[in-house]
PDB file of N, CA, C and O in Angstrom:
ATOM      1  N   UNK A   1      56.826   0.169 112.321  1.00  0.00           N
ATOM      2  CA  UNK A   1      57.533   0.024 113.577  1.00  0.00           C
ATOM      3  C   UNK A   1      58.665   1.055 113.706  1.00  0.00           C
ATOM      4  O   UNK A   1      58.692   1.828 114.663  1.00  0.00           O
ATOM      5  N   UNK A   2      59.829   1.068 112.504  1.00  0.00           N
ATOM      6  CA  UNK A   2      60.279   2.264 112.656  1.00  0.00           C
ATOM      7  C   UNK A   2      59.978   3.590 112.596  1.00  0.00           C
ATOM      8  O   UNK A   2      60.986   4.194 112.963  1.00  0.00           O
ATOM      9  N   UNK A   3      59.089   4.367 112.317  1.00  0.00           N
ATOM     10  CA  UNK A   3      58.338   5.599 112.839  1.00  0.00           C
ATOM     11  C   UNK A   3      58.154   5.656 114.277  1.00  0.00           C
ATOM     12  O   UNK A   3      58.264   6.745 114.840  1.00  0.00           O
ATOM     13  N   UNK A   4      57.815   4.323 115.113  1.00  0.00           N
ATOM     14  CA  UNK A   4      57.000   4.434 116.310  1.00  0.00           C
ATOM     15  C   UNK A   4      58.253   4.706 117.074  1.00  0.00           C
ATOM     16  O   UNK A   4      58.267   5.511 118.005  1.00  0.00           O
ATOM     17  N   UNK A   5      59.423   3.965 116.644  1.00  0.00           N
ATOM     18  CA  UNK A   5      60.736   3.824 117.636  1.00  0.00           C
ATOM     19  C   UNK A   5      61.287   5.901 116.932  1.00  0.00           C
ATOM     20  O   UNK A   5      61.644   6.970 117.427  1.00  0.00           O
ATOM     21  N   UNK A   6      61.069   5.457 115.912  1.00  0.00           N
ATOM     22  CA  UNK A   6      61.457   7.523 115.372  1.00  0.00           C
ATOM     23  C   UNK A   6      60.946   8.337 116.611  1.00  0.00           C
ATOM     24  O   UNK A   6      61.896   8.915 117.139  1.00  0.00           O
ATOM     25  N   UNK A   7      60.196   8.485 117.010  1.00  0.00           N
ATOM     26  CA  UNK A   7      58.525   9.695 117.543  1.00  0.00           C
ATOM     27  C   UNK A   7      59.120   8.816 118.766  1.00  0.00           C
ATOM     28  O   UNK A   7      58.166   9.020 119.516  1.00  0.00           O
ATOM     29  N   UNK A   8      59.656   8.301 119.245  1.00  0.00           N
ATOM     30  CA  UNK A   8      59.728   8.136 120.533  1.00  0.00           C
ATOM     31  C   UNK A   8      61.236   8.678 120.901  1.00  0.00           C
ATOM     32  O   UNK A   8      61.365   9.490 121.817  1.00  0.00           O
ATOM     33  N   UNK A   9      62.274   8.246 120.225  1.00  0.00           N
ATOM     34  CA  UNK A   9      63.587   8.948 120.421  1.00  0.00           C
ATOM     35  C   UNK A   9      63.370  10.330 120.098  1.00  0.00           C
ATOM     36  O   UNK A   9      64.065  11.009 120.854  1.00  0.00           O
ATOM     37  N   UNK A  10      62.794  10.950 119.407  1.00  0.00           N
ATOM     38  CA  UNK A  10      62.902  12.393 119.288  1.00  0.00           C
ATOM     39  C   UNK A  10      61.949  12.748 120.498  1.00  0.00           C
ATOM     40  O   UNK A  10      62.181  13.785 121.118  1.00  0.00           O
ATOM     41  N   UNK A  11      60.799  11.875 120.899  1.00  0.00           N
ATOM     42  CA  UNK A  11      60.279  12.538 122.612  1.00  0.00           C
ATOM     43  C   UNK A  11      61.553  12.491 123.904  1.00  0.00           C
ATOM     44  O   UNK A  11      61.877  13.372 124.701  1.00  0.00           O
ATOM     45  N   UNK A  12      62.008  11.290 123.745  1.00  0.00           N
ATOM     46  CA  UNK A  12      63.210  11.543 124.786  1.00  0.00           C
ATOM     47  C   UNK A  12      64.252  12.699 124.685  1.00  0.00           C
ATOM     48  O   UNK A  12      64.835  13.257 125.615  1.00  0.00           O
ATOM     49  N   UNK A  13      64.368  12.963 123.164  1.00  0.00           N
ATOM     50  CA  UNK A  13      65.417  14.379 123.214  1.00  0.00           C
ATOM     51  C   UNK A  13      65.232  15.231 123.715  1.00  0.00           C
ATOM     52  O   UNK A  13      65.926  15.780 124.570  1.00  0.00           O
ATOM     53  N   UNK A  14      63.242  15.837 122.855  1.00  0.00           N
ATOM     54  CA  UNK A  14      63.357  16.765 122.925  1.00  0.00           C
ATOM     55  C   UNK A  14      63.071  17.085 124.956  1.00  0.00           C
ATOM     56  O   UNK A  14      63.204  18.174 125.516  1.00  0.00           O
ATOM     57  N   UNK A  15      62.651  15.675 125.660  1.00  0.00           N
ATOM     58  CA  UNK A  15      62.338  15.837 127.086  1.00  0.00           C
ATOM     59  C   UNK A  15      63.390  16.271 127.950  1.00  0.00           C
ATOM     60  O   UNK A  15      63.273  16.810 129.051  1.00  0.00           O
ATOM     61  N   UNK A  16      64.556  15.939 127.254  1.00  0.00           N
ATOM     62  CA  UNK A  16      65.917  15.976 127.666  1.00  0.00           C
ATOM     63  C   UNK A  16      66.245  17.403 127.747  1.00  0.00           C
ATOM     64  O   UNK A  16      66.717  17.905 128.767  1.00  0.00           O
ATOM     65  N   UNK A  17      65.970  18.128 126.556  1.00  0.00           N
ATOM     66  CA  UNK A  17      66.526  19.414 126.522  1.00  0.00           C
ATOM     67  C   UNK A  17      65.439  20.216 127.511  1.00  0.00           C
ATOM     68  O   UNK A  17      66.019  21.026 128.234  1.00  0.00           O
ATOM     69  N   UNK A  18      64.319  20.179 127.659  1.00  0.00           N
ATOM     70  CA  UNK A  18      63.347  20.644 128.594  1.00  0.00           C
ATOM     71  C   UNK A  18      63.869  20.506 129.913  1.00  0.00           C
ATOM     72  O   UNK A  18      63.739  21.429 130.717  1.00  0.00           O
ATOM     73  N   UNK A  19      64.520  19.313 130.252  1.00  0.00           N
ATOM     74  CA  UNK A  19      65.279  19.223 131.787  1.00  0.00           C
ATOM     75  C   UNK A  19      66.178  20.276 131.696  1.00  0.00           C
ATOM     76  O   UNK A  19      66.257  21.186 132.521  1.00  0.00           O
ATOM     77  N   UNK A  20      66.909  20.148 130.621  1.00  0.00           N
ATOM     78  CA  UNK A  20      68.439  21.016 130.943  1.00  0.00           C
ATOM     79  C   UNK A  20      68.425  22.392 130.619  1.00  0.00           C
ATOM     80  O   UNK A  20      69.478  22.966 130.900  1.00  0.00           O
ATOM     81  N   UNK A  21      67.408  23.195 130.034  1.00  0.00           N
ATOM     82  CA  UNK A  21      66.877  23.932 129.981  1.00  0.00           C
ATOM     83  C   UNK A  21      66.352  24.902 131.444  1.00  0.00           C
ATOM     84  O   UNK A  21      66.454  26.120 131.584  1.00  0.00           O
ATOM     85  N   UNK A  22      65.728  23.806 132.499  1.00  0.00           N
ATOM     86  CA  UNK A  22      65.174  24.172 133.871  1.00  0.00           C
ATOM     87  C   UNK A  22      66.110  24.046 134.471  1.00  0.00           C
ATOM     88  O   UNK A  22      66.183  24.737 135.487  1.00  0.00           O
ATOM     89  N   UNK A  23      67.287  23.105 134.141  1.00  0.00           N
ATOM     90  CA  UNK A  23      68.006  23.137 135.384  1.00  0.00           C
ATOM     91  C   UNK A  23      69.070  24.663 134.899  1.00  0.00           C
ATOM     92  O   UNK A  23      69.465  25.322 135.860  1.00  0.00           O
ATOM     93  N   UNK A  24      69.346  24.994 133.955  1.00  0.00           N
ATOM     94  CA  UNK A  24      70.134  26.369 134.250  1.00  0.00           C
ATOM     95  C   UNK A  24      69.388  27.415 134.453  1.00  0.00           C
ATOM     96  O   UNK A  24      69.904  28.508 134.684  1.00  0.00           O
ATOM     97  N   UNK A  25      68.248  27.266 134.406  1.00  0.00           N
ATOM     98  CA  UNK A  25      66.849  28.508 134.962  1.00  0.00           C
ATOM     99  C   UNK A  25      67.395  28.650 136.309  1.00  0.00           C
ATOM    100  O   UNK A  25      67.792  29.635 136.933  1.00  0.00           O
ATOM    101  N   UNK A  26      67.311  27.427 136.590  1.00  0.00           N
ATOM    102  CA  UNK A  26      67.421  26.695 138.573  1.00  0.00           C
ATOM    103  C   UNK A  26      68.560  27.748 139.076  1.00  0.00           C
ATOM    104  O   UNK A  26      68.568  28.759 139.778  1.00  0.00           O
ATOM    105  N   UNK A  27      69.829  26.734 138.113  1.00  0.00           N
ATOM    106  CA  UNK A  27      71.316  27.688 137.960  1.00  0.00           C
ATOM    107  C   UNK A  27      71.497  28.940 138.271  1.00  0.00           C
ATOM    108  O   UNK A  27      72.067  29.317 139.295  1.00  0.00           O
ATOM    109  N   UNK A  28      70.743  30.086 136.894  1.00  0.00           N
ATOM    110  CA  UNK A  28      70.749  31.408 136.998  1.00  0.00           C
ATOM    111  C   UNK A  28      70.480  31.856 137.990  1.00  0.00           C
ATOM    112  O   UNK A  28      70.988  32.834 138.538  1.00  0.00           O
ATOM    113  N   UNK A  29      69.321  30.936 138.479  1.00  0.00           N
ATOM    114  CA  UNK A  29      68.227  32.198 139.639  1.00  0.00           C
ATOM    115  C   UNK A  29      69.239  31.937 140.555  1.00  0.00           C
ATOM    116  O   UNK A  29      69.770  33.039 140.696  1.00  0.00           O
ATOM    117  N   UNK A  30      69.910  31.028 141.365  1.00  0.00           N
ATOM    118  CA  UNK A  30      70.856  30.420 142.409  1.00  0.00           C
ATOM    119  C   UNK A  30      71.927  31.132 142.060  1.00  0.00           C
ATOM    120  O   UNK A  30      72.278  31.808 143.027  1.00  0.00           O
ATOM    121  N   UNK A  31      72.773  31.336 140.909  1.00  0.00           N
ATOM    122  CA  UNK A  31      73.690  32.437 140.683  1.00  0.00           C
ATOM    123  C   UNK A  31      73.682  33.853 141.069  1.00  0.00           C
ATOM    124  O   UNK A  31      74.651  34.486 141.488  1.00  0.00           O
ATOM    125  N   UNK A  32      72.276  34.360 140.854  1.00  0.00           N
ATOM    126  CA  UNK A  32      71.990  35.945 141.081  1.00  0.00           C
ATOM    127  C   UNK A  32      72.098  36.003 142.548  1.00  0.00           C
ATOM    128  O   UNK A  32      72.706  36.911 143.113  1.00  0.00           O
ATOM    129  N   UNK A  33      71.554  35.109 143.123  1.00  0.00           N
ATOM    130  CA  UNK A  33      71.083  35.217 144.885  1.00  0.00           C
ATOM    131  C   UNK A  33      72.317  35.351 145.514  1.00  0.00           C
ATOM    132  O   UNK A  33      72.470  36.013 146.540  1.00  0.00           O
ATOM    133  N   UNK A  34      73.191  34.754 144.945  1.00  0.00           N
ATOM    134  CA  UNK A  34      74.883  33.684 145.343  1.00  0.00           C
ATOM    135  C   UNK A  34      75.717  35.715 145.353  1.00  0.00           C
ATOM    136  O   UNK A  34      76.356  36.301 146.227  1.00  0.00           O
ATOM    137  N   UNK A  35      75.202  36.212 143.784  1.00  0.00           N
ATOM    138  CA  UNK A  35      75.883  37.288 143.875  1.00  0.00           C
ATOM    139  C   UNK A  35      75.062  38.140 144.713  1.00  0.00           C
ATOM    140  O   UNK A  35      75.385  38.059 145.899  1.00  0.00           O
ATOM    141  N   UNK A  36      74.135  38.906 144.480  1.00  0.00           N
ATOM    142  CA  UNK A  36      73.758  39.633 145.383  1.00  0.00           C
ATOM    143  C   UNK A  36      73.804  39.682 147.193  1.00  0.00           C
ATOM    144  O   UNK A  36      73.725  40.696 147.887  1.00  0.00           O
ATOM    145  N   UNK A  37      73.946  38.337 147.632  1.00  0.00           N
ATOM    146  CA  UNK A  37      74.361  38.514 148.681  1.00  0.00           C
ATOM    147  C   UNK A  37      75.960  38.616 149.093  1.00  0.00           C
ATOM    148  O   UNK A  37      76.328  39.028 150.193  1.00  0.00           O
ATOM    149  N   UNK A  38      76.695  38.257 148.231  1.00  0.00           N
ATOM    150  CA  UNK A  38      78.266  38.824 148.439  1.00  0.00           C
ATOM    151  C   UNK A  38      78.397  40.153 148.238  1.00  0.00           C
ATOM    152  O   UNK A  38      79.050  40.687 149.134  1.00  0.00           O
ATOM    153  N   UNK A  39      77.876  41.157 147.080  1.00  0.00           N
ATOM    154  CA  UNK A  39      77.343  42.248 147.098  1.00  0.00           C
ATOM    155  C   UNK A  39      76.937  43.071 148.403  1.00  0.00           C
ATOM    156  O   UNK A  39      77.354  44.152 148.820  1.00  0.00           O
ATOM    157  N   UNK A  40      76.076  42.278 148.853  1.00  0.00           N
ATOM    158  CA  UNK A  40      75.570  42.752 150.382  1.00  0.00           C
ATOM    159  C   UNK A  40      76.620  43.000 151.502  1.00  0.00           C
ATOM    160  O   UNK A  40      76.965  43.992 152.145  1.00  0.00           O
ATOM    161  N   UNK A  41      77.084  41.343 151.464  1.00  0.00           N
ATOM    162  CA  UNK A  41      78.211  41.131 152.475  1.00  0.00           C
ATOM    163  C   UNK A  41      79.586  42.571 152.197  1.00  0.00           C
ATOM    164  O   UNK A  41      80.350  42.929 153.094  1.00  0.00           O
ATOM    165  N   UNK A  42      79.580  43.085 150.964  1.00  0.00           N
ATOM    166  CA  UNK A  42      81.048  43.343 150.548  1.00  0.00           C
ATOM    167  C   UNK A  42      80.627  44.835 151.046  1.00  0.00           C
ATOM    168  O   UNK A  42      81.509  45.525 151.556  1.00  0.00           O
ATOM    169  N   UNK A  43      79.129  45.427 150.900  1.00  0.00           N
ATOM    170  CA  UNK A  43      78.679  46.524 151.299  1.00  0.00           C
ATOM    171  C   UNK A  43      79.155  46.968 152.466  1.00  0.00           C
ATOM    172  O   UNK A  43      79.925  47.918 152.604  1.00  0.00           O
ATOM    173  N   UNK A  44      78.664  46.229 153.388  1.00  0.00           N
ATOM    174  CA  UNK A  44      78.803  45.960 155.073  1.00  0.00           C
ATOM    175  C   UNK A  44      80.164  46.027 155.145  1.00  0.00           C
ATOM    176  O   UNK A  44      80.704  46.856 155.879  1.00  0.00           O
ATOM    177  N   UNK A  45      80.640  45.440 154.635  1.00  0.00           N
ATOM    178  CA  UNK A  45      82.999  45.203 154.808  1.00  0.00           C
ATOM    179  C   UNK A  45      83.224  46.512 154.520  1.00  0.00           C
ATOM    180  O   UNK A  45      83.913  47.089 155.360  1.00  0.00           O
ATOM    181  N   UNK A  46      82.816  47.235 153.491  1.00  0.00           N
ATOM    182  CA  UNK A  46      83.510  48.410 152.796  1.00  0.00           C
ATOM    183  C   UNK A  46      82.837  49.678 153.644  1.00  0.00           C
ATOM    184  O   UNK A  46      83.547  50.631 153.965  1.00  0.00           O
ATOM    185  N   UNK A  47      81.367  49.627 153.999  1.00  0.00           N
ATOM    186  CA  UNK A  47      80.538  50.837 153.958  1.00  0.00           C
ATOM    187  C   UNK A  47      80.251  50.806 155.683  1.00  0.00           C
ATOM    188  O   UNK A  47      80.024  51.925 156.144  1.00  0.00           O
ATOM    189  N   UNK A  48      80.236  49.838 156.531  1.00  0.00           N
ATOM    190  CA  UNK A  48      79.841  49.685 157.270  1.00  0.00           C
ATOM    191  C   UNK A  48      77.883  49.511 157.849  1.00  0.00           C
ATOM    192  O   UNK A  48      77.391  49.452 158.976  1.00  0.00           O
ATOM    193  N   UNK A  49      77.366  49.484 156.717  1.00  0.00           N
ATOM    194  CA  UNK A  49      76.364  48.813 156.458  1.00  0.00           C
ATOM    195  C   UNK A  49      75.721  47.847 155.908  1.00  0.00           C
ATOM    196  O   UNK A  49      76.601  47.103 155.474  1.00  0.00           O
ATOM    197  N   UNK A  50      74.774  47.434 155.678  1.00  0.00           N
ATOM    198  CA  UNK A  50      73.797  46.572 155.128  1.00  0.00           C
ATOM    199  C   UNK A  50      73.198  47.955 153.884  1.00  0.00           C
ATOM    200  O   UNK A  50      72.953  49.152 154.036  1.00  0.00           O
ATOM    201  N   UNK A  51      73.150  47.032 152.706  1.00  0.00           N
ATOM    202  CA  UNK A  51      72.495  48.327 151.304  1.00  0.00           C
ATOM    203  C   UNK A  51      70.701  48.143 152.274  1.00  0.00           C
ATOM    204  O   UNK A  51      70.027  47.189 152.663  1.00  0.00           O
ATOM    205  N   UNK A  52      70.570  49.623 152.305  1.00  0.00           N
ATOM    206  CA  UNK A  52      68.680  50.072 152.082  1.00  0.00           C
ATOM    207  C   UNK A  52      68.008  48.591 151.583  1.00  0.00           C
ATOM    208  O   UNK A  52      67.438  47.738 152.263  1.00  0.00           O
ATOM    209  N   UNK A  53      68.370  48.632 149.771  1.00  0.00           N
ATOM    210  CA  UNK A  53      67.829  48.573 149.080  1.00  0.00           C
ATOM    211  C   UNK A  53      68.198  47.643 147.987  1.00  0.00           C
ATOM    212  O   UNK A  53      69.365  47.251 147.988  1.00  0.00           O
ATOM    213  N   UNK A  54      67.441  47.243 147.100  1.00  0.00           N
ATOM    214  CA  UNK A  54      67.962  46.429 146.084  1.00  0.00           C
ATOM    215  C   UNK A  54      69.239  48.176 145.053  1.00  0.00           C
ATOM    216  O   UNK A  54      70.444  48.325 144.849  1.00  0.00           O
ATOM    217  N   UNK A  55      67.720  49.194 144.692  1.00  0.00           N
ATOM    218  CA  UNK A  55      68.250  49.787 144.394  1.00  0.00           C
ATOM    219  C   UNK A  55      69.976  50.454 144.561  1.00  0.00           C
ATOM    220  O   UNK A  55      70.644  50.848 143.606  1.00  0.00           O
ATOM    221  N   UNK A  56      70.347  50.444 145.745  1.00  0.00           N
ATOM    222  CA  UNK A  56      71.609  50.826 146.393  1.00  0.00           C
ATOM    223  C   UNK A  56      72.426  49.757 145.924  1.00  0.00           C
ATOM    224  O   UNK A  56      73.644  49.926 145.883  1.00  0.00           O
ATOM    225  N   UNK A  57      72.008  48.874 145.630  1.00  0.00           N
ATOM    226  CA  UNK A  57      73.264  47.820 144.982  1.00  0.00           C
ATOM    227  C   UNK A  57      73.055  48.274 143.723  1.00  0.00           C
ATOM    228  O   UNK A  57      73.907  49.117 143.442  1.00  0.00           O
ATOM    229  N   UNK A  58      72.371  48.098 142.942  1.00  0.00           N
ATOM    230  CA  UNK A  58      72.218  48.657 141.480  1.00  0.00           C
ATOM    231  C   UNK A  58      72.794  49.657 140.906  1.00  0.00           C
ATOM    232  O   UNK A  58      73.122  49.519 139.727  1.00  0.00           O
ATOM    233  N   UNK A  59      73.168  51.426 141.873  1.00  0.00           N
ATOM    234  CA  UNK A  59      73.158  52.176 141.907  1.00  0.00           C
ATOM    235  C   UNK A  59      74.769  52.084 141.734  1.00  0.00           C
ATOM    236  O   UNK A  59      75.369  52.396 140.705  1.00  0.00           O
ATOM    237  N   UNK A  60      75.395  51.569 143.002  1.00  0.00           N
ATOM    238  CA  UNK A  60      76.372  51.798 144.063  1.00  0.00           C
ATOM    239  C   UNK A  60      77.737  50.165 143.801  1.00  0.00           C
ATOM    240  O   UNK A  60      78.854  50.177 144.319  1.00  0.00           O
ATOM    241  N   UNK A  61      77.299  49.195 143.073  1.00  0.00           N
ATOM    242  CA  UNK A  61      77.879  47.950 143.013  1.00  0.00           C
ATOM    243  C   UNK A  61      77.209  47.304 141.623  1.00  0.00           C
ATOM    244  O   UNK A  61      77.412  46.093 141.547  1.00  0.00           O
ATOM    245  N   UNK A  62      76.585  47.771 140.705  1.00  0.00           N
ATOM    246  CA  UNK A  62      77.020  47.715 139.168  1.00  0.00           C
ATOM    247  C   UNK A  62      75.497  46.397 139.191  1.00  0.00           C
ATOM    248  O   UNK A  62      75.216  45.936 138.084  1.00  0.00           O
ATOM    249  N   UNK A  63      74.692  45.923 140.341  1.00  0.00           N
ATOM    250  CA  UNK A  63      74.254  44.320 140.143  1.00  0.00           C
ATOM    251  C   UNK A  63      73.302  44.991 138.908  1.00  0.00           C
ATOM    252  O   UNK A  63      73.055  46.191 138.786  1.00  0.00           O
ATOM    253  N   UNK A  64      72.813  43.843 137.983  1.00  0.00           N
ATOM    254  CA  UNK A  64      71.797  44.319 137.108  1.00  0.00           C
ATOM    255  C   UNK A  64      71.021  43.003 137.045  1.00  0.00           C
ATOM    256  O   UNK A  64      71.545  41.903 136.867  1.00  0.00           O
ATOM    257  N   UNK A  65      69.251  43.318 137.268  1.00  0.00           N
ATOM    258  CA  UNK A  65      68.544  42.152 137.567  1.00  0.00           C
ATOM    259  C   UNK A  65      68.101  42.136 136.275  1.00  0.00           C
ATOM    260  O   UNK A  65      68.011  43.197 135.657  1.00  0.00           O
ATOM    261  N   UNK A  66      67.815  41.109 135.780  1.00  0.00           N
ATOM    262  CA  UNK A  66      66.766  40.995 134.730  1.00  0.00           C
ATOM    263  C   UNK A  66      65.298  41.178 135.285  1.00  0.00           C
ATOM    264  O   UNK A  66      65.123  40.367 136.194  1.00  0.00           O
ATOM    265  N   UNK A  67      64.157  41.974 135.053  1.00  0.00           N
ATOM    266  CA  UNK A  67      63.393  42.060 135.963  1.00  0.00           C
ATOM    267  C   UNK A  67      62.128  41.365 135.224  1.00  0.00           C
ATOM    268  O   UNK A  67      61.090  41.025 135.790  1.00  0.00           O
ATOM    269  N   UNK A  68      62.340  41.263 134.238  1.00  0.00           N
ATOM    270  CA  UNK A  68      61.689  41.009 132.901  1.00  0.00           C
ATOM    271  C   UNK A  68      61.438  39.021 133.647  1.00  0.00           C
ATOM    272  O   UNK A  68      60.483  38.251 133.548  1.00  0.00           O
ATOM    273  N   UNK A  69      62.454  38.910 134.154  1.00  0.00           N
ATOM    274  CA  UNK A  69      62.620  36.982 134.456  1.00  0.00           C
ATOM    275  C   UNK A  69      62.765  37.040 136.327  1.00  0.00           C
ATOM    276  O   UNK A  69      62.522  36.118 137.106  1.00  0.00           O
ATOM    277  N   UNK A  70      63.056  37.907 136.529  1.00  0.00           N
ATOM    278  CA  UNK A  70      63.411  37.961 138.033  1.00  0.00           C
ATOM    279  C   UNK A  70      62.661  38.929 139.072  1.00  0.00           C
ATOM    280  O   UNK A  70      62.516  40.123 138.806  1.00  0.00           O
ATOM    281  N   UNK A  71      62.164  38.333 140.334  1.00  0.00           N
ATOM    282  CA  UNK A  71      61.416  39.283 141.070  1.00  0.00           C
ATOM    283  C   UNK A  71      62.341  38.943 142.682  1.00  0.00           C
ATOM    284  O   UNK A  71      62.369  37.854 143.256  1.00  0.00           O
ATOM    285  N   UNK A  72      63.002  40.173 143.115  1.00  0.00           N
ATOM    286  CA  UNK A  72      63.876  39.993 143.832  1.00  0.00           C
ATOM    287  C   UNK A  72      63.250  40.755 145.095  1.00  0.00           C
ATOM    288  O   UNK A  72      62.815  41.897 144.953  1.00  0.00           O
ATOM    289  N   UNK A  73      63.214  40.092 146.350  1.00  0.00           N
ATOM    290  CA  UNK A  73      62.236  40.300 147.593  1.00  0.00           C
ATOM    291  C   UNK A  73      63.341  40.449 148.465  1.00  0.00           C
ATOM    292  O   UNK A  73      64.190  39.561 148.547  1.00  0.00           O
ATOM    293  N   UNK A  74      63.407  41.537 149.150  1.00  0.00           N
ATOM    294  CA  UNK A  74      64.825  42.573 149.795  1.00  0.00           C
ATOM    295  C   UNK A  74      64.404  42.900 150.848  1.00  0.00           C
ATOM    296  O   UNK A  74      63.966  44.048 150.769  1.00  0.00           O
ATOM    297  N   UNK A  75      64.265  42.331 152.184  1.00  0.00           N
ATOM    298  CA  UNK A  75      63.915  42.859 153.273  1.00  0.00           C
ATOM    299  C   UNK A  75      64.937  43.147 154.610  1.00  0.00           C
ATOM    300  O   UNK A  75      65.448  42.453 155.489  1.00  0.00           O
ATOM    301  N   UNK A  76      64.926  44.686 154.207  1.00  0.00           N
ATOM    302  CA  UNK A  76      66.328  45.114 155.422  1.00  0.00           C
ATOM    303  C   UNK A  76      66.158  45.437 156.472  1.00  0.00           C
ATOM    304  O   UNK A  76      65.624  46.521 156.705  1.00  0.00           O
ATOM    305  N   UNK A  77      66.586  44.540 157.524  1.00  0.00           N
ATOM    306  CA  UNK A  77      65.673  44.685 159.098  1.00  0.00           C
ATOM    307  C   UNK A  77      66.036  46.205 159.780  1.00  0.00           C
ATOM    308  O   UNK A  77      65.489  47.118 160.399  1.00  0.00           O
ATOM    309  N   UNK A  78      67.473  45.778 159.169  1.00  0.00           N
ATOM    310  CA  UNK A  78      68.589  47.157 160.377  1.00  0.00           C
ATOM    311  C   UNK A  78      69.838  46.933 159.536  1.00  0.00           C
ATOM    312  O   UNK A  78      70.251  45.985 158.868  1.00  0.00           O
ATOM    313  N   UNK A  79      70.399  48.461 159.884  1.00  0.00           N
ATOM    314  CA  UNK A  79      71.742  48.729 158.605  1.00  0.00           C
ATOM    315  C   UNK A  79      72.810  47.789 159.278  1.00  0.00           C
ATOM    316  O   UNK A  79      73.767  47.575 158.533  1.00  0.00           O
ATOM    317  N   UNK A  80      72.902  46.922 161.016  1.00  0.00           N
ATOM    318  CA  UNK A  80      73.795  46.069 161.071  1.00  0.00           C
ATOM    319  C   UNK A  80      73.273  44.852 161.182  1.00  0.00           C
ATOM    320  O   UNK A  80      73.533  44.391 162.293  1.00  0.00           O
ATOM    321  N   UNK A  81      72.499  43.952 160.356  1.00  0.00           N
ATOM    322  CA  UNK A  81      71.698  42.658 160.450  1.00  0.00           C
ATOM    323  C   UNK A  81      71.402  42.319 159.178  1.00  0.00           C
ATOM    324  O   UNK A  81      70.355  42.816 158.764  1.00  0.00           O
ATOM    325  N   UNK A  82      72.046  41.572 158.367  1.00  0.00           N
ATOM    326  CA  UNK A  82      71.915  40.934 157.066  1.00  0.00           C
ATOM    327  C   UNK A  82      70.191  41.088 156.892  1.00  0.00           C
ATOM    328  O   UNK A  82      69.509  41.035 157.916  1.00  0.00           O
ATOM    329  N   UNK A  83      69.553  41.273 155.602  1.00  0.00           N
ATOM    330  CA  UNK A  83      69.105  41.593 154.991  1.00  0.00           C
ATOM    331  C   UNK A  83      68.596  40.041 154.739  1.00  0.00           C
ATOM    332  O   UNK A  83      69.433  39.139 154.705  1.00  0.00           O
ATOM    333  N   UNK A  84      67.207  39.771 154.566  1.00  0.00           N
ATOM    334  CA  UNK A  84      66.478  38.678 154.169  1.00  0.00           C
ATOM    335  C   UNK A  84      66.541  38.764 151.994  1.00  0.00           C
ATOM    336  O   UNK A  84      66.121  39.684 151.292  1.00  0.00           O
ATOM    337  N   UNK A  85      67.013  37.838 151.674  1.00  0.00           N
ATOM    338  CA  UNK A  85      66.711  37.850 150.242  1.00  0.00           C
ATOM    339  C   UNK A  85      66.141  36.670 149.891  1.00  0.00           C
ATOM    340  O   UNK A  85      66.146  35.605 150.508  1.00  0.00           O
ATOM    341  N   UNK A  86      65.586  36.981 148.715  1.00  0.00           N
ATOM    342  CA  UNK A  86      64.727  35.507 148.176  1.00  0.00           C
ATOM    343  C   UNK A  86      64.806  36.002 146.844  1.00  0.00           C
ATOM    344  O   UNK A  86      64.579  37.194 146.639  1.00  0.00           O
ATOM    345  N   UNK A  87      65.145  35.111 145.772  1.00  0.00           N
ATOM    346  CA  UNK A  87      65.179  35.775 144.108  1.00  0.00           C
ATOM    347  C   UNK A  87      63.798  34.600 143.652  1.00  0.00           C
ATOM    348  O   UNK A  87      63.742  33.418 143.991  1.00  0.00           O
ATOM    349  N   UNK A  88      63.017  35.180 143.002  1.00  0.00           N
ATOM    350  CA  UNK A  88      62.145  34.172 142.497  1.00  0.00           C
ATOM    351  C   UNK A  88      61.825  34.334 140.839  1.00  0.00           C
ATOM    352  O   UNK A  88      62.262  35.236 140.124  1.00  0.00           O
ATOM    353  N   UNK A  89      61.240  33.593 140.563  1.00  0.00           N
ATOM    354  CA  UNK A  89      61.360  33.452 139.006  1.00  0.00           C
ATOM    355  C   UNK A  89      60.073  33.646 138.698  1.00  0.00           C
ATOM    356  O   UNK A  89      59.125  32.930 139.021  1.00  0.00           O
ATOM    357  N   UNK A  90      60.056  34.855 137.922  1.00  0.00           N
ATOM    358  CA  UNK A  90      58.448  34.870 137.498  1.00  0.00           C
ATOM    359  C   UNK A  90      58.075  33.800 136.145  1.00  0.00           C
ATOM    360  O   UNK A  90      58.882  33.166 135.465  1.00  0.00           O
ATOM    361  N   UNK A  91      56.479  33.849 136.017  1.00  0.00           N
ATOM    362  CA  UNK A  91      56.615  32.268 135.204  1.00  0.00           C
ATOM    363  C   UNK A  91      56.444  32.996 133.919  1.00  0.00           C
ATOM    364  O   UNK A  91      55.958  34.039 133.482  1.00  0.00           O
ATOM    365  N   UNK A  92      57.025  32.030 133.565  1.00  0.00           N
ATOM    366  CA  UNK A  92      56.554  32.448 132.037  1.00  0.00           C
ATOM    367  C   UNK A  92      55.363  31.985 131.651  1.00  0.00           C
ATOM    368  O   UNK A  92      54.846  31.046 132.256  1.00  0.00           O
ATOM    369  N   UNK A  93      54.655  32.686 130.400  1.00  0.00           N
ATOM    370  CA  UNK A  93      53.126  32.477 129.301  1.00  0.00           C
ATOM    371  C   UNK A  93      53.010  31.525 128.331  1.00  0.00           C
ATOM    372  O   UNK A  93      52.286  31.560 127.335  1.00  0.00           O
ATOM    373  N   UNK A  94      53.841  30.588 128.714  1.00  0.00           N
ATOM    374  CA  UNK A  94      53.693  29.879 127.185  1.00  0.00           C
ATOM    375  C   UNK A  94      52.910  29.217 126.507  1.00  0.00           C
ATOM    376  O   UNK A  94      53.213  28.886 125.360  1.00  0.00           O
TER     377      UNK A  94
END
């Protein structure tokens, strides 16, 4: 009986750390988006545009994507009209 109650508290742990694990995945990706669009916004304040490009922030405002975990979708209508972003998380192989 105690083994069965063992193998069951160590399933709740280790299920536990699997949540909290996704939720700062969640976190990160919501962090990058959070910055890159103040980035954007700060472009426009300073430059009088909207950036091209992802690149032009990279270049020009220091952002650095992980690209390896991150696929960042940048669509710039017009240099005075905020810029569509979406950060998505590529999956992992495991």
């Amino acid at each position: 009986m105690l083994p069965i109650i063992a193998i069951l508290v160590l399933g709740c742990f280790l299920g536990g750390i699997s949540n909290l694990s996704k939720g700062h995945a969640e976190e990160d990706k919501q962090r990058l988006e959070e910055v890159l669009r103040q980035n954007v916004v700060a472009c426009y304040a300073t430059e009088g545009f909207y950036p091209p490009d992802i690149a032009y922030l990279e270049e020009h405002y220091g952002i650095q994507i992980d690209k390896s975990r991150y696929v960042v979708k940048y669509t710039a209508i017009a240099e005075n009209l905020m810029p569509d972003i979406t950060v998505l998380e590529k999956q992992s192989h495991e």
